[in-house]
C-alpha positions as CSV (number, residue, x, y, z in Angstrom):
1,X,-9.4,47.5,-23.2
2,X,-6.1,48.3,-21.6
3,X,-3.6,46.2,-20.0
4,X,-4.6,46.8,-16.5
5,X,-8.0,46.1,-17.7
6,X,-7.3,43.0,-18.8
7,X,-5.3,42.0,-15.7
8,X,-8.0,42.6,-13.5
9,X,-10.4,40.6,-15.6
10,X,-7.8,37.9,-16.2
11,X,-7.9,38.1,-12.1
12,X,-11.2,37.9,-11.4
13,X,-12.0,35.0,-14.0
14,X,-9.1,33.0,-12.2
15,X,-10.3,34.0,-9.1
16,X,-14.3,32.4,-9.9
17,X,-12.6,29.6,-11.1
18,X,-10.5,28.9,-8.4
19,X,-13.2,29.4,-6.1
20,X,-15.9,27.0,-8.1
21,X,-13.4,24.3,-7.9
22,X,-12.1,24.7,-4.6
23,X,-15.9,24.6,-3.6
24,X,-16.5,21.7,-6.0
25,X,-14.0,19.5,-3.7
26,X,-15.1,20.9,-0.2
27,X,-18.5,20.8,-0.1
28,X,-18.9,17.2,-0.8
29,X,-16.5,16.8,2.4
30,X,-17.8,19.3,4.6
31,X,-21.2,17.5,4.1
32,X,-19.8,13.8,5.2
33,X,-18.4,15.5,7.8
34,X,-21.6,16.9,9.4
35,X,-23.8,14.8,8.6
36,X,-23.4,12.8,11.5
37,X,-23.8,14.0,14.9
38,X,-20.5,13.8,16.3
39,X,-21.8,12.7,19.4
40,X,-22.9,9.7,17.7
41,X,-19.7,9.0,15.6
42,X,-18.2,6.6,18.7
43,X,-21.5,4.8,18.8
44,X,-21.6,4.0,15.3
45,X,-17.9,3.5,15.3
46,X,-17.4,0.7,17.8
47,X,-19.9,-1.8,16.4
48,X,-18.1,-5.3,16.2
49,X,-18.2,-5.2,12.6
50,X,-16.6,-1.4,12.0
51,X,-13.9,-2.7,14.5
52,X,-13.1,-5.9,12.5
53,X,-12.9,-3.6,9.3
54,X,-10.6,-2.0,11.4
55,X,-8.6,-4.8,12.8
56,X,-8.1,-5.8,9.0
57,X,-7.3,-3.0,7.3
58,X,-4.5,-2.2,9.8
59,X,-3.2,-5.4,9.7
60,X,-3.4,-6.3,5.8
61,X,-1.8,-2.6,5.1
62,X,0.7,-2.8,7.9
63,X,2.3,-5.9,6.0
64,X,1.8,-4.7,2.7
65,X,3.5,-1.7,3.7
66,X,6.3,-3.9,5.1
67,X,6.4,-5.5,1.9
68,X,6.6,-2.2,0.1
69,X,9.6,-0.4,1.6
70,X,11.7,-3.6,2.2
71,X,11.8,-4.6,-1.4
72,X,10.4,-1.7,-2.9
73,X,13.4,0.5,-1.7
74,X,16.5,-1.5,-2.8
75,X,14.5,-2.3,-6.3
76,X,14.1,1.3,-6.9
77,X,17.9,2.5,-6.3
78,X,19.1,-0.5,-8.5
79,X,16.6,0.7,-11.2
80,X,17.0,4.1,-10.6
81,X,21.6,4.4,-10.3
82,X,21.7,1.4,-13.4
83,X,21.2,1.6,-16.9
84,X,20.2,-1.8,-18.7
85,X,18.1,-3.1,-21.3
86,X,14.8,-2.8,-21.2
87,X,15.1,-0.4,-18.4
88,X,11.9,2.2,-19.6
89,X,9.5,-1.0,-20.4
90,X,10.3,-1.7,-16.8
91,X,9.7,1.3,-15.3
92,X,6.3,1.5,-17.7
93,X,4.8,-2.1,-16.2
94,X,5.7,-1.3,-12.9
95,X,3.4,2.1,-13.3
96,X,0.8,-0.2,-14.7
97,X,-1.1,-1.1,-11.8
98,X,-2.0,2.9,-11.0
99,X,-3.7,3.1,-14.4
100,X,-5.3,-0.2,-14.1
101,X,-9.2,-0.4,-13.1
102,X,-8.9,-1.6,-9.9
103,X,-11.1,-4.8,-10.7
104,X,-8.9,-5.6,-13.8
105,X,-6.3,-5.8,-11.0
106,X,-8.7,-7.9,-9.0
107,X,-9.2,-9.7,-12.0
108,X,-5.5,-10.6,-13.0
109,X,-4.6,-11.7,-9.0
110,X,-7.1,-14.4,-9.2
111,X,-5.7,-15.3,-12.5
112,X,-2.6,-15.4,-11.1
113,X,-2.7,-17.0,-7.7
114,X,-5.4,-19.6,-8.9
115,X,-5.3,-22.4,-8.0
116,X,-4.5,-23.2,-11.7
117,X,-2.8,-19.9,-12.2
118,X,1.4,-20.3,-12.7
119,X,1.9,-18.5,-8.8
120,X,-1.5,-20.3,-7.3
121,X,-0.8,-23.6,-8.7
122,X,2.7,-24.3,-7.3
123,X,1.0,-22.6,-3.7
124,X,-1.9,-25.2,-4.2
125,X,0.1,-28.2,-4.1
126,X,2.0,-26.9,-0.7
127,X,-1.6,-26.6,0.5
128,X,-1.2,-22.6,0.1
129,X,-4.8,-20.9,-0.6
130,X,-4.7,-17.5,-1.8
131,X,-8.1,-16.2,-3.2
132,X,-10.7,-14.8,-0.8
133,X,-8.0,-15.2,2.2
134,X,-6.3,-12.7,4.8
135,X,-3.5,-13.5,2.6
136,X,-5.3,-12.3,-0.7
137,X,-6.1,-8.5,1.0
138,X,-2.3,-8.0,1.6
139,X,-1.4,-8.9,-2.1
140,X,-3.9,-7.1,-3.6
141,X,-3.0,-3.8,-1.3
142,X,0.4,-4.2,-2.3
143,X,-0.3,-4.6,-5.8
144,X,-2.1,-1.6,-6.4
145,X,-0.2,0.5,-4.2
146,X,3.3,-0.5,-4.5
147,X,3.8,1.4,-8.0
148,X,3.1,4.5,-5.9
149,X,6.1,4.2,-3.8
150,X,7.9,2.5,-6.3
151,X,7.4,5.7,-8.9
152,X,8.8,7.9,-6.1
153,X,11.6,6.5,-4.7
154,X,12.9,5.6,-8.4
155,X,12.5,9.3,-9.5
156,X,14.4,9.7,-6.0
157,X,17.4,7.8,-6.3
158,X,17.4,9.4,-10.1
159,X,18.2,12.4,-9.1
160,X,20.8,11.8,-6.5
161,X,24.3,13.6,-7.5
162,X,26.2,10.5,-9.2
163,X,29.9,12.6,-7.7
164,X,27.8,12.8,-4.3
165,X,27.9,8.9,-4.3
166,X,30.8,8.4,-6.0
167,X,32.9,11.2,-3.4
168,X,31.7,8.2,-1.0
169,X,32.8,5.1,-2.4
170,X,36.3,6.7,-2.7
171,X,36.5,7.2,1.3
172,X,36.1,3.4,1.5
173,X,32.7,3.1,1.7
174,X,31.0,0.3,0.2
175,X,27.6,-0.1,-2.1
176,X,25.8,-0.8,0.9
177,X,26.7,1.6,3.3
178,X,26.3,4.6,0.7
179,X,23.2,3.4,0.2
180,X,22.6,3.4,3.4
181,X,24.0,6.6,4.6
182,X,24.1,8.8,2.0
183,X,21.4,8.1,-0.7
184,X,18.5,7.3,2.2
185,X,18.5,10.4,4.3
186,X,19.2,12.3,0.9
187,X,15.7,10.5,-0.2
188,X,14.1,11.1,2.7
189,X,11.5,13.6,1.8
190,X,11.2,11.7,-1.4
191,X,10.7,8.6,-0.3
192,X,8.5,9.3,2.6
193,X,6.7,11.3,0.3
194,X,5.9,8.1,-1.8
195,X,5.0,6.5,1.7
196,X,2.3,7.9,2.1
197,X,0.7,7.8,-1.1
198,X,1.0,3.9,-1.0
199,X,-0.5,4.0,2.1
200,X,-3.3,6.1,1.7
201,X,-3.8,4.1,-1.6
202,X,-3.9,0.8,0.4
203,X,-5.8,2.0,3.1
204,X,-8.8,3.1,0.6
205,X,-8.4,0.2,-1.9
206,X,-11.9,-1.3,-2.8
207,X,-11.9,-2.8,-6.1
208,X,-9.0,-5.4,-6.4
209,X,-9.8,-6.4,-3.1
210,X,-13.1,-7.3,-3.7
211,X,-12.7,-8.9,-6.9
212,X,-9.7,-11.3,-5.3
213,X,-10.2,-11.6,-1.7
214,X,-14.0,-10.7,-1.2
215,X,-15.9,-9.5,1.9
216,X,-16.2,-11.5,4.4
217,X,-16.8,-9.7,8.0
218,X,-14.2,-10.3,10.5
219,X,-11.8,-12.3,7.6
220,X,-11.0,-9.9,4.3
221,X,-13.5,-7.2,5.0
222,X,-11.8,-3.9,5.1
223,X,-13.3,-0.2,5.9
224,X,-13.8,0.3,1.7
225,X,-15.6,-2.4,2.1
226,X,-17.7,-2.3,5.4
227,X,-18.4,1.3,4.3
228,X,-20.1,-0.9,0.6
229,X,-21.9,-3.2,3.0
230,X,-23.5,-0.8,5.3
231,X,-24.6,1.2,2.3
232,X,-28.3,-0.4,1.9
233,X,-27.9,-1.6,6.1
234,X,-27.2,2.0,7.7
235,X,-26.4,4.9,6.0
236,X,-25.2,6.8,9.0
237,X,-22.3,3.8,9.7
238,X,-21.5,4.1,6.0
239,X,-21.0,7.8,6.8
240,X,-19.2,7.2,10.0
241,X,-16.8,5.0,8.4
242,X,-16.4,7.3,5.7
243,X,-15.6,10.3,8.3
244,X,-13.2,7.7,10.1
245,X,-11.8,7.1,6.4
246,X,-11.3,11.0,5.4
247,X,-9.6,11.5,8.9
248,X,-7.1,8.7,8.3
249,X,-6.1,10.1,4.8
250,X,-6.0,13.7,6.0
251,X,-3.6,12.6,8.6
252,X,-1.2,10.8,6.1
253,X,-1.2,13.9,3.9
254,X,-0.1,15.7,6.8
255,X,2.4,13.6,8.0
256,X,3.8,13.3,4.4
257,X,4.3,16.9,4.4
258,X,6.0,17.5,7.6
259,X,9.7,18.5,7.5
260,X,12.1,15.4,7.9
261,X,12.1,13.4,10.7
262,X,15.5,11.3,9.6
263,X,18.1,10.6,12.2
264,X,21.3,9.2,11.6
């Protein structure tokens, strides 16, 4: 066989392979998509218990997200710009959660914030209950979804040029305002990058949550969940929420890709 031969088949076998998989992932998602109506998506989605799935999903991933970028960004540059002891077993147990069957997580939280676990105990005795709480859905979206951003943001900051921030600090300015205004908008794209990952992550996390804070309509019942509990109720609100579900994560992905939005 000659070498144009061979490139053509080596072309065409990529080619049926691309296509089987690319079909492999659509289809499933073409099918959600029309197998409701649409016409009867507003219907389905504006039943008091899909908008309380709602209500606390936004809310428990709006904090978490909070959580994440506030203490998730300074952690990562200090991580990232310092070299210690210790530094790759660190790095390694942060990443630990996105590996981590998602009711192992659920598993250690309750273990953890117990009321005779070494975090739950101390919170028990200041009348602070955790498990199966509002409280328990924001911890357990930020534990599994924090290493995403986290992962990011240090491989970020890693990669900055050490003369770029060091050209800085010898105009006078100081660790703050370089990190500020030099290594943030050079992370942008990075770090926004990582955003979005955490939030899609948080915004479809089922397992932990269950496991640690339950599902209880109207209290720690997010759409994962509601989408769980309509299941044997109403298949077509399970597939509504799950069309509401796949829009919200397309429109992350797209937001994560867009070119940077980072003003001064």
């Amino acid at each position: 066989m000659s070498t144009r031969s061979r490139n053509r088949a080596f072309l065409g076998a990529s080619a049926l392979a691309a296509a089987a998989l690319i079909a492999f992932l659509a289809i499933p998602l073409i099918a959600l998509v029309t197998s409701v109506a649409p016409g009867h998506l507003p219907e389905l989605l504006t039943s008091p218990q899909t908008l309380d799935a709602v209500r606390v999903t936004v809310e428990a991933n709006l904090v978490a997200d909070a959580l994440i970028l506030l203490l998730g960004t300074p952690a990562a540059y200090l991580i990232a710009r310092r070299s210690f002891a210790g530094r790759r077993a660190l790095i390694t147990l942060i990443e630990l959660p996105l590996v981590l069957p998602p009711a192992v997580a659920g598993i250690a939280l309750i273990v953890a914030f117990g009321p005779n676990g070494p975090l739950g105990g101390a919170l028990a005795k200041a009348g602070v209950t955790v498990p199966f709480t509002e409280l328990a859905v924001v911890l357990a979206v930020t534990f599994v979804a924090a290493p995403f951003y986290l992962r990011s943001a240090i491989s970020a900051f890693a990669a900055l040029d050490g003369d770029c921030l060091d050209a800085a600090r010898t105009l006078g300015a100081g660790r703050f305002r370089v990190f500020r205004r030099v290594a943030l908008p050079l992370c942008a794209e990075a770090l926004r990058s990582g955003w979005a990952l955490a939030f899609a992550r948080g915004v479809g996390e089922f397992g932990a949550t269950l496991v640690f804070a339950g599902s209880v309509a109207g209290v720690t019942q997010t759409l994962p969940l509601a989408v769980y509990a309509e299941l044997p109720v109403s298949l077509d609100s399970a597939i509504a929420i799950g069309i509401l579900l796949l829009a919200v994560s397309a429109l992350i992905l797209l937001v994560s890709k867009l070119p940077s939005l980072w003003t001064d």
